[in-house]
C-alpha positions as CSV (number, residue, x, y, z in Angstrom):
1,X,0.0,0.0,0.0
2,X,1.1,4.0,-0.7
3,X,1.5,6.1,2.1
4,X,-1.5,8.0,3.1
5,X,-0.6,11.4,1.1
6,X,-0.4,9.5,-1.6
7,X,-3.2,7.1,-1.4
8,X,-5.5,10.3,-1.2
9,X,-4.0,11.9,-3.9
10,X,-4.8,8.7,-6.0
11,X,-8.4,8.7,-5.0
12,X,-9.0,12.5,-5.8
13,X,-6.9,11.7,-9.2
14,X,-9.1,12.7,-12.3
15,X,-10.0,10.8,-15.3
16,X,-7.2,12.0,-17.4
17,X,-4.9,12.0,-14.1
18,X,-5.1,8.1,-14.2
19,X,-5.1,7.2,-17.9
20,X,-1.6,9.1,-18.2
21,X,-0.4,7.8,-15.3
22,X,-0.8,4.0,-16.6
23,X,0.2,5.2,-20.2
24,X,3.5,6.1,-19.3
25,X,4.0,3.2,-17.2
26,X,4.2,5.4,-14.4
27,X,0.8,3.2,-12.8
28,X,-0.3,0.1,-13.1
29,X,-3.8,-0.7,-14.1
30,X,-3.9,-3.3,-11.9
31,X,-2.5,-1.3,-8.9
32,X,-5.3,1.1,-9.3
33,X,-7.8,-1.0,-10.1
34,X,-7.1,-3.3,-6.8
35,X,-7.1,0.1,-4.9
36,X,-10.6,1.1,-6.2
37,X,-12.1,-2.4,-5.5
38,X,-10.2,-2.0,-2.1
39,X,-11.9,1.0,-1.5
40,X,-15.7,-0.9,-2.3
41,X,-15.4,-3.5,0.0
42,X,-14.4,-0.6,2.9
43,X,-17.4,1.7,1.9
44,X,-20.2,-0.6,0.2
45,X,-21.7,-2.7,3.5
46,X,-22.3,1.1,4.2
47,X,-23.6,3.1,1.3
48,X,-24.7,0.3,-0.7
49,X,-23.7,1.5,-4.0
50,X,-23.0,-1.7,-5.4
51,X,-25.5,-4.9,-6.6
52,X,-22.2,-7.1,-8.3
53,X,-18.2,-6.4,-7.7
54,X,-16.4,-7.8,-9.9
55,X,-13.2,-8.8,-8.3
56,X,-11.4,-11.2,-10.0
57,X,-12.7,-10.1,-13.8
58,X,-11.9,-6.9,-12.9
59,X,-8.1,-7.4,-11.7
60,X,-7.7,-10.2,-15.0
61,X,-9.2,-7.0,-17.6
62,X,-6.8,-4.7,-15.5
63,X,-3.9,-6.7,-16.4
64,X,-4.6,-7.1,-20.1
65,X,-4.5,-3.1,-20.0
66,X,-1.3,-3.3,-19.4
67,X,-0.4,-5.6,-21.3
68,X,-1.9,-3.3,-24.0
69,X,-0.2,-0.7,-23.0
70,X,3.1,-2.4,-22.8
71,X,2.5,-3.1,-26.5
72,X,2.3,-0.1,-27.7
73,X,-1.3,0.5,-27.4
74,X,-2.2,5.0,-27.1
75,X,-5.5,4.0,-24.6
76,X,-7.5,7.4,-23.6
77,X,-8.7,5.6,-20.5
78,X,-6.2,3.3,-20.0
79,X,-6.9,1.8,-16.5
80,X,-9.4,4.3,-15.1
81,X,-12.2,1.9,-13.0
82,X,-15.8,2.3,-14.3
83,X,-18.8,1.4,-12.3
84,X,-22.1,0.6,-14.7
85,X,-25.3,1.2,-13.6
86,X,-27.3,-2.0,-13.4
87,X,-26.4,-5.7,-14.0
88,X,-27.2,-4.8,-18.0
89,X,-24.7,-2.0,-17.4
90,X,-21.7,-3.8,-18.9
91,X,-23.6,-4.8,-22.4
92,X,-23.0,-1.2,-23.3
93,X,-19.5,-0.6,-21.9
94,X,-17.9,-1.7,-24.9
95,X,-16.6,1.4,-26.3
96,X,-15.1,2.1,-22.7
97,X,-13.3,-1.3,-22.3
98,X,-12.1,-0.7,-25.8
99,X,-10.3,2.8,-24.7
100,X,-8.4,1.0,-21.6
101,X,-11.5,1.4,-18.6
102,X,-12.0,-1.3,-16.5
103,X,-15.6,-2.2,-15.1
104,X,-15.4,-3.0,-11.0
105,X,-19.2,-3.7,-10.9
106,X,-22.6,-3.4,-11.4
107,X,-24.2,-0.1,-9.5
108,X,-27.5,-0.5,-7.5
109,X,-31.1,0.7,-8.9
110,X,-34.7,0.3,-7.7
111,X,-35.0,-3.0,-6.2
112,X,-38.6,-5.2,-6.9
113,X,-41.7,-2.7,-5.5
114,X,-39.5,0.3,-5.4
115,X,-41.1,3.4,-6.3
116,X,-38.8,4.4,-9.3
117,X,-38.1,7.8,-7.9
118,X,-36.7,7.0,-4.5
119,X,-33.9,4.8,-4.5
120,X,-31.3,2.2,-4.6
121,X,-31.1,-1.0,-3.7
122,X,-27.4,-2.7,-3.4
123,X,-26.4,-5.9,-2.7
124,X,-25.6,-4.8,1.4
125,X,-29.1,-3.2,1.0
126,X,-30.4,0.4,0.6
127,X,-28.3,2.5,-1.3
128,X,-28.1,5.7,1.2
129,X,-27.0,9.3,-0.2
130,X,-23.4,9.7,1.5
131,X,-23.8,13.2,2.6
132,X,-26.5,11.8,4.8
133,X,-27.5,8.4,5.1
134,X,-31.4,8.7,6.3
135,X,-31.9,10.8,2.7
136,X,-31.9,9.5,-0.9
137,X,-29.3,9.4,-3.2
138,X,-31.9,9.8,-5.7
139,X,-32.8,7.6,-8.5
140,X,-32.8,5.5,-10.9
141,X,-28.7,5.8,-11.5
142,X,-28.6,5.5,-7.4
143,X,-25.8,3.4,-7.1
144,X,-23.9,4.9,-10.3
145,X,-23.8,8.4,-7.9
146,X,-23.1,7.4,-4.3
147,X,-20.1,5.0,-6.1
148,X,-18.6,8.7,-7.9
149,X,-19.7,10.9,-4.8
150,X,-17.9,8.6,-2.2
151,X,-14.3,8.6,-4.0
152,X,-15.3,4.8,-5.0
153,X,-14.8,5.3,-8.9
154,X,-13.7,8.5,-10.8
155,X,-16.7,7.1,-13.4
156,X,-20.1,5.6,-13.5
157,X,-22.0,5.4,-16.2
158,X,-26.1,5.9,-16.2
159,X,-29.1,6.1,-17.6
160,X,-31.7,8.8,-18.2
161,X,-35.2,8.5,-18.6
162,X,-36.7,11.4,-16.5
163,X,-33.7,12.6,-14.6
164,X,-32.2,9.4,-13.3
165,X,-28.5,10.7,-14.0
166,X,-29.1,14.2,-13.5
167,X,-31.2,14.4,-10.2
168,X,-28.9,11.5,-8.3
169,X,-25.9,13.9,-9.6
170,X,-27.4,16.8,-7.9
171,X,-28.4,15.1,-4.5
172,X,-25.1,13.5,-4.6
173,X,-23.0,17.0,-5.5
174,X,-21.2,15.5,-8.9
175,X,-21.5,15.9,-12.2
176,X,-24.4,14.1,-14.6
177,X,-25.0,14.6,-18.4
178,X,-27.5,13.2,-20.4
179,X,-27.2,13.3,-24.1
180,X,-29.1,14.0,-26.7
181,X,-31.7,11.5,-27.1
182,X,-30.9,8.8,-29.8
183,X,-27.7,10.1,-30.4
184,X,-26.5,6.6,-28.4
185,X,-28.0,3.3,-28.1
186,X,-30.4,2.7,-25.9
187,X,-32.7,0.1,-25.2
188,X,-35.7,2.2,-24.3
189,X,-38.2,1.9,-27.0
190,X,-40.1,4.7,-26.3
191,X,-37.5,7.0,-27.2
192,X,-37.0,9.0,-23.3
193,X,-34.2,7.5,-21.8
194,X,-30.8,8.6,-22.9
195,X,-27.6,7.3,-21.9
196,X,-25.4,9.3,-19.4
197,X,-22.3,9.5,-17.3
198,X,-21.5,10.9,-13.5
199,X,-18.2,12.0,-12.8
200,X,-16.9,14.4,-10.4
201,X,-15.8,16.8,-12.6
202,X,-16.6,18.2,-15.8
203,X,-13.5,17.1,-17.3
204,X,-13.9,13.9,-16.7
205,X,-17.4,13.9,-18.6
206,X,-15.8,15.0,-21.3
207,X,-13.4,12.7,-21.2
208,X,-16.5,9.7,-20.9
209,X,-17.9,11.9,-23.7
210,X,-14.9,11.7,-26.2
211,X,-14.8,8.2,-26.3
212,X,-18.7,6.9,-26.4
213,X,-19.3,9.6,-29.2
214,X,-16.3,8.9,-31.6
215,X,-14.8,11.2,-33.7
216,X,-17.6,13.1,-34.8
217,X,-18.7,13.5,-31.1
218,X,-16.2,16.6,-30.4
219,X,-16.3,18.5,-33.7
220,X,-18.1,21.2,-32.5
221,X,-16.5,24.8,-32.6
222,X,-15.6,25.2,-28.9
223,X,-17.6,28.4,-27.5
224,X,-16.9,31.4,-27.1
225,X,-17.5,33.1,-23.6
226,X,-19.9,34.5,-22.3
227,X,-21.9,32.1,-23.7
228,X,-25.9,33.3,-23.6
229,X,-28.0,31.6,-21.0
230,X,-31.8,32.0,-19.9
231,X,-32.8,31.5,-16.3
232,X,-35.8,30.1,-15.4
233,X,-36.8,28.7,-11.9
234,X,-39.7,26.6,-12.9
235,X,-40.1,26.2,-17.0
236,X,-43.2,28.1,-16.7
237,X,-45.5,25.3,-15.1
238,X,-43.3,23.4,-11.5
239,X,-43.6,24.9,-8.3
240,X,-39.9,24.3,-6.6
241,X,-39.3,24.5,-2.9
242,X,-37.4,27.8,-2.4
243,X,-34.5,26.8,-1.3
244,X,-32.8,24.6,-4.3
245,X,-34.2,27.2,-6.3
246,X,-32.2,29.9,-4.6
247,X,-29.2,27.5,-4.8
248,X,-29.3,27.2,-8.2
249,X,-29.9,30.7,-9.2
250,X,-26.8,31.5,-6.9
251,X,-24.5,29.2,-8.7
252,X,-26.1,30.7,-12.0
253,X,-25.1,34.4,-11.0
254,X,-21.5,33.0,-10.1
255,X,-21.6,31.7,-13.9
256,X,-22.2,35.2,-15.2
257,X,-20.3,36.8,-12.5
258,X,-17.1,34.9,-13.6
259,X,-18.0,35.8,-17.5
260,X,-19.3,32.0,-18.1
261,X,-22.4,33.1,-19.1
262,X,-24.0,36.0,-20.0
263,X,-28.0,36.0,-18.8
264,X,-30.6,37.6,-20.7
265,X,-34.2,37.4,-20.3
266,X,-36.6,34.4,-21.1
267,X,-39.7,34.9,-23.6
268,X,-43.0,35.3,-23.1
269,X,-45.4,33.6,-22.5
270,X,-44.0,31.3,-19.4
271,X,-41.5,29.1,-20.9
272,X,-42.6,25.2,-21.7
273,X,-46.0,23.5,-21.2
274,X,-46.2,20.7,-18.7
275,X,-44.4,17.6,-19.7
276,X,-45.8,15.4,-17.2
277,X,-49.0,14.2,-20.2
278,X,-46.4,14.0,-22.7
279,X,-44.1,11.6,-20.9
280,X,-46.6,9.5,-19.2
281,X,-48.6,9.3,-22.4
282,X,-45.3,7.7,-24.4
283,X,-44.8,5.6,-21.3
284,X,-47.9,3.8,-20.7
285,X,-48.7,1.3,-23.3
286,X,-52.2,1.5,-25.2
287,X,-52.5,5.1,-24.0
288,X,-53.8,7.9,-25.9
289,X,-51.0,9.8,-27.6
290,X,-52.9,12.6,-29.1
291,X,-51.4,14.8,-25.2
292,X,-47.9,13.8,-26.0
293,X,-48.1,14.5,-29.5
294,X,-49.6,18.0,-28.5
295,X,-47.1,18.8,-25.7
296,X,-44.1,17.4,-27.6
297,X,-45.3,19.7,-30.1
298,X,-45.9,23.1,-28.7
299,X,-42.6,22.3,-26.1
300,X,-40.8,21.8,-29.1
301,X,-41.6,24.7,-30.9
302,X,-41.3,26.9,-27.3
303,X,-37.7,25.0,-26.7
304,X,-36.6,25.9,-30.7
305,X,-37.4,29.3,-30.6
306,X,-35.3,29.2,-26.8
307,X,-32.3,28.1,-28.5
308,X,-32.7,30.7,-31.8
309,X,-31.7,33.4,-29.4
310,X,-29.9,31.8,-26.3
311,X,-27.3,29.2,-26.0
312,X,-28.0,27.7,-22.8
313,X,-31.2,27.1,-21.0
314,X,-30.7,26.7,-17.0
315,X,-32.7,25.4,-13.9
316,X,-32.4,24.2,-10.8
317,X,-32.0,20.4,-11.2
318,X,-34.2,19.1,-8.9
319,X,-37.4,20.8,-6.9
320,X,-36.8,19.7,-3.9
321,X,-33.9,18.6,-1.4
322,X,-33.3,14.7,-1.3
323,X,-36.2,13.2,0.4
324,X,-36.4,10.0,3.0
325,X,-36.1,6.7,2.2
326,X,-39.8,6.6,2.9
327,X,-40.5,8.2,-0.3
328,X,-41.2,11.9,-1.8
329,X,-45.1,12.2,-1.2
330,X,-46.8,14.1,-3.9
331,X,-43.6,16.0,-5.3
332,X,-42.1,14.5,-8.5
333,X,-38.8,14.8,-8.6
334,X,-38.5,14.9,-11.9
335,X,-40.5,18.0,-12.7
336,X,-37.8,20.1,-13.9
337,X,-36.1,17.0,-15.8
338,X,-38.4,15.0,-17.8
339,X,-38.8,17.8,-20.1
340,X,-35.8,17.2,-22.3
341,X,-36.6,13.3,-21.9
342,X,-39.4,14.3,-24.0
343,X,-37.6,16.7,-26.2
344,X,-34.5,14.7,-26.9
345,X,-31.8,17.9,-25.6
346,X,-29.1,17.0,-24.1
347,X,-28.6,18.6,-20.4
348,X,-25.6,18.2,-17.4
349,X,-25.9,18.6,-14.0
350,X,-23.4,20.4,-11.6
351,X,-22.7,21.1,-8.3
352,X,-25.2,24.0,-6.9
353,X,-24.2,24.2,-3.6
354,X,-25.3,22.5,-0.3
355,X,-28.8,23.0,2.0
356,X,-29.7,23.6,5.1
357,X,-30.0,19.5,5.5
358,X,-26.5,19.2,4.4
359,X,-26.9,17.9,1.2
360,X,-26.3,18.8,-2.1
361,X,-28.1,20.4,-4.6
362,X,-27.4,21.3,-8.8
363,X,-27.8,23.3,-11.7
364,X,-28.8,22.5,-14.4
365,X,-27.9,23.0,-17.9
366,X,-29.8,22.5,-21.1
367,X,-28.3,22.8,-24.6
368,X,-29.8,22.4,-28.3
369,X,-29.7,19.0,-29.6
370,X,-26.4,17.7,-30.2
371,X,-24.5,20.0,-28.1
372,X,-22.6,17.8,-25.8
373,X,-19.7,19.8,-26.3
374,X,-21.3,23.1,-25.2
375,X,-22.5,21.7,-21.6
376,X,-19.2,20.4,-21.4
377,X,-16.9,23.6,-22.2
378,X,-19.1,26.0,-20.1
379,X,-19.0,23.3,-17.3
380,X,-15.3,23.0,-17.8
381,X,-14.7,26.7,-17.9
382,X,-17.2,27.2,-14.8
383,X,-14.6,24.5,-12.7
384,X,-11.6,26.9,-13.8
385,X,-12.9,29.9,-13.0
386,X,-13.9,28.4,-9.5
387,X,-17.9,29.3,-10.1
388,X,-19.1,25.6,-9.3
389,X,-18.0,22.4,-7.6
């Protein structure tokens, strides 16, 4: 084992920290990757991140890293640990294990009877937020957050249907991006859920993001700052508790105070219609789909004329604080999320501060289709600048 310094500095190390350490043979993937499974079996009987750790498959796909790297092999993620969300997780890790990552397990979702929007359930049992274990993590990508948030894994990947990366991201005070829907596989036939990451930085998303979209994924002119952004509180139709609100609007103004952003007003009249008909509609089979068809419709044309004159849309992440384990009550957590499920944009979560509870809340960012790169960049630049995290 390192010395203490150094075993901390290790578990703070970014994406990019680790792959260039194991490139140039100055780490191996195998020493890193029997740290971070080292580290699950301290802190998963605890926060329950975890349904499957993959020991033994793990250390054998750490070794063949190096062995690839010994070759010759340039790997972008050479020997960073991955957690995927779900025991499904690793059917879609292929481009990952293909740039050098190496998955350490399966993350914890909604066990059998779980109300989809509360929370995990891992192998040790419920998955608990680690800022404060009688509150959620949030859901679905539960386990996928606590594993990033708790130093277990630098990545976890995720899934996003109505906010399952984004809203665990904010409880859990990291980083969630969904993308743009069907710009990656996904098994969800009705078109909502979008694949994702959760990282603790920015940087490290992009990082996730250079490698799942291939080479056309970062050919986007890198912005310009100030980049424009609208503020909204509610999308013209939620009713948010008023303290993430003021959280988020707080970390907004530190955006434009740091000349991230630049915030200009949102149109009239109030912003989007109500989502909740639309995504319920597409999600219930043998329902009437004339509501989502009319929502999807008027959101869409609200959200394009948005975009025509803004660059970034941005909203508290979540309306509420993380709830008990008992459940949220009437409150959907997803109000300010399922939106762009609907829609197809692309939006990131970031750190928005922290409660009166203790816990974490985010920001949230929304970008026009196929505008990974943007969310990324002002996320990145907001980290340098010292406005979030």
């Amino acid at each position: 084992m390192p010395d203490s310094q150094e075993y901390d500095r290790r578990v703070s190390a970014s994406v990019e920290e680790i792959a260039s350490a194991v490139r140039g043979r100055r780490l191996r993937a195998v020493d890193v990757v029997a740290e971070a499974l080292e580290r699950i079996g301290r802190a998963d009987p605890v926060v329950c991140a975890f349904l499957e750790v993959w020991d033994g498959e793990a250390l054998r796909r750490a070794g063949d890293v190096d062995a690839r790297v010994a070759a010759g092999e340039r790997l972008p993620l050479a020997g960073v640990p991955v957690a995927v969300k779900g025991p499904r997780g690793l059917r879609a890790a292929g481009p990952l294990i293909g740039a050098g990552c190496v998955p350490v397990g399966a993350t914890s979702v909604p066990g059998p009877g779980t109300p989809w929007q509360t929370w995990g359930l891992g192998a040790h049992g419920r998955t608990v937020n680690p800022w404060r274990a009688d509150r959620t993590p949030g859901g679905s990508s539960a386990g996928s957050a606590v594993a990033v948030a708790a130093g277990l894994v630098p990545l976890a990947t995720g899934s996003d249907g109505a906010g399952s990366v984004r809203i665990p991201a904010a409880w859990c005070g990291v980083v969630g991006l969904k993308v743009t829907g069907g710009r990656l596989p996904s098994p969800d036939r009705t078109g909502l859920a979008a694949p994702g990451v959760l990282t603790r930085t920015a940087a490290d998303a992009a990082a996730w993001w250079r490698v799942v979209s291939g080479p056309a994924g970062g050919a986007g002119a890198v912005p310009s700052f100030p980049v424009t952004a609208t503020w909204s509180p509610d999308l013209g139709f939620a009713v948010p508790d008023p303290e993430p609100v003021a959280l988020a609007r707080a970390a907004a103004g530190r955006l434009a105070d740091a000349g991230v952003v630049r915030l200009v007003r949102p149109p009239e009249p109030p912003l989007l219609l109500d989502p909740a008909p639309a995504w319920l509609a597409l999600r219930t089979p043998g329902a009437d789909p004339a509501d989502a068809h009319r929502v999807r419709t008027g959101n869409d044309r609200r959200l394009d004329a948005l975009f025509a004159r803004t660059g970034l849309l941005l909203t508290p992440t979540a309306p509420t604080a993380p709830h008990g384990h008992d459940g949220p009550g009437d409150v959907y957590s997803t109000s300010l999320t399922w939106a762009f499920n609907v829609s197809g944009h692309p939006a990131l979560s970031v750190p928005a501060g922290f409660g009166g509870d203790g816990c974490p809340t985010g920001l949230q960012l929304v970008a026009p289709r196929g505008r990974e790169e943007v969310l990324l960049a002002v996320a990145r630049e907001a980290e340098r600048r010292g406005a979030v995290g």
